[in-house]
N, C-alpha and C positions, 0 to 999 in steps of 0.2 A: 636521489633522495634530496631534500628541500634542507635538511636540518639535519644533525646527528643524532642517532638515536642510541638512547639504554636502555637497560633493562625492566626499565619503568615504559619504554612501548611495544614490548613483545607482540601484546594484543595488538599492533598496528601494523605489526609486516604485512598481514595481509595486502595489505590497501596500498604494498610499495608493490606487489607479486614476486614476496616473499611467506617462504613458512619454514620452521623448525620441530623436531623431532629428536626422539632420542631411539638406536634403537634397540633398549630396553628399558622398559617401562618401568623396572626395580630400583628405586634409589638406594645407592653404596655409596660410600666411601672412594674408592677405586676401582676400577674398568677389574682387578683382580678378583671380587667378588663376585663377579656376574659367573655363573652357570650355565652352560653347554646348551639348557633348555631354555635360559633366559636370554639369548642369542637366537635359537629358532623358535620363539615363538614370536621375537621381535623381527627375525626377516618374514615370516609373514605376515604380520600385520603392517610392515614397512610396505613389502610387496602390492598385499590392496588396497594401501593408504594412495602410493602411485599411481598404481593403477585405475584408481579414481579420482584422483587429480587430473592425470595427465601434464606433468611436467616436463618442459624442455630438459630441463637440466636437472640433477641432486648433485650435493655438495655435500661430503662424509668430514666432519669436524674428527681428524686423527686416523691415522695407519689400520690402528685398532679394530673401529668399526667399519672399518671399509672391508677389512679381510676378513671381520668377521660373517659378513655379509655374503662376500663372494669367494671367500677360503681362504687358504694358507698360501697357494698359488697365484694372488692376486697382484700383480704387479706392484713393487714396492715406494715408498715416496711419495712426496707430495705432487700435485697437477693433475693435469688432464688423461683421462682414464679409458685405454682401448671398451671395458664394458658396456653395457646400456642395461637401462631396468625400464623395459617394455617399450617408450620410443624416448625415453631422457638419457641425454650425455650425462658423464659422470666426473665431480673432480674432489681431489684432494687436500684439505687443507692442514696444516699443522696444529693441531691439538694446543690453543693456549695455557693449559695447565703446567703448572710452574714444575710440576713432575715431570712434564713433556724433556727429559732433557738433549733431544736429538735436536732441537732447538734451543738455543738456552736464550739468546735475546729477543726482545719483543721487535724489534727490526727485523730481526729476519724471520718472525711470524706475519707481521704487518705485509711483508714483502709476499711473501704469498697469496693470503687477505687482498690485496688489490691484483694480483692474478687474478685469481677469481672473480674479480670486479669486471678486470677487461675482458677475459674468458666467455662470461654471461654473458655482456653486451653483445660477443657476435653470435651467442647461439639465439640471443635476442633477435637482433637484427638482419636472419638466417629467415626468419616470417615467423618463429613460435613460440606460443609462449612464455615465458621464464618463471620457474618458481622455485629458490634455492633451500 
């Protein structure tokens, strides 16, 4: 990336091949509120969101959504993820919210955060596309 980007360039990840997501579509309060149906109805539409993309890589922002995704048996922690969702590798990052408290400094979220910087880079540099 050329520059640092906020929140004010969402609309430009594209054009870095980047894109975000949530997945569930209901705004809360806290990840507590989301409902059992508002979990599977977000892994599928997460499902043929990828699946139409075709992304090298996804990248689940928290523990949370990752197991929410692929279960209760999903390997715990942050990084790189034995799963795949259709031919994208999968990783883990620490959940910036200040509730997150299994991290409690922004350094050692940061530190992740560029994991996944280098991470991408070689499933980039592997020949396919990237889109986190």
């Amino acid at each position: 990336m050329p520059e640092p980007l906020t929140f004010v360039d969402d609309v430009r990840l594209p054009d870095f091949g980047l894109g975000l997501t949530n997945i569930a579509e209901r705004a809360t309060r806290e990840a507590s509120e989301l409902t059992p149906d508002d979990y599977a109805r977000g892994r599928k539409r997460l499902t043929r969101m990828i699946a139409e993309v075709r992304p090298a890589a996804v990248a689940f922002v928290g523990g949370t959504a990752y197991r929410q995704f692929f279960g209760p048996s999903a390997s715990p922690g942050p990084g790189a993820k034995p799963e795949r969702i259709g031919n994208a590798a999968v990783f883990v990052v620490p959940n910036p919210s200040g509730r997150n408290a299994a991290y409690p400094g922004f350094q050692d979220k940061l530190t992740w955060y560029r994991r996944l910087k280098r991470w991408s880079d070689r499933v980039e540099s592997a020949g396919v596309r990237s889109t986190l």
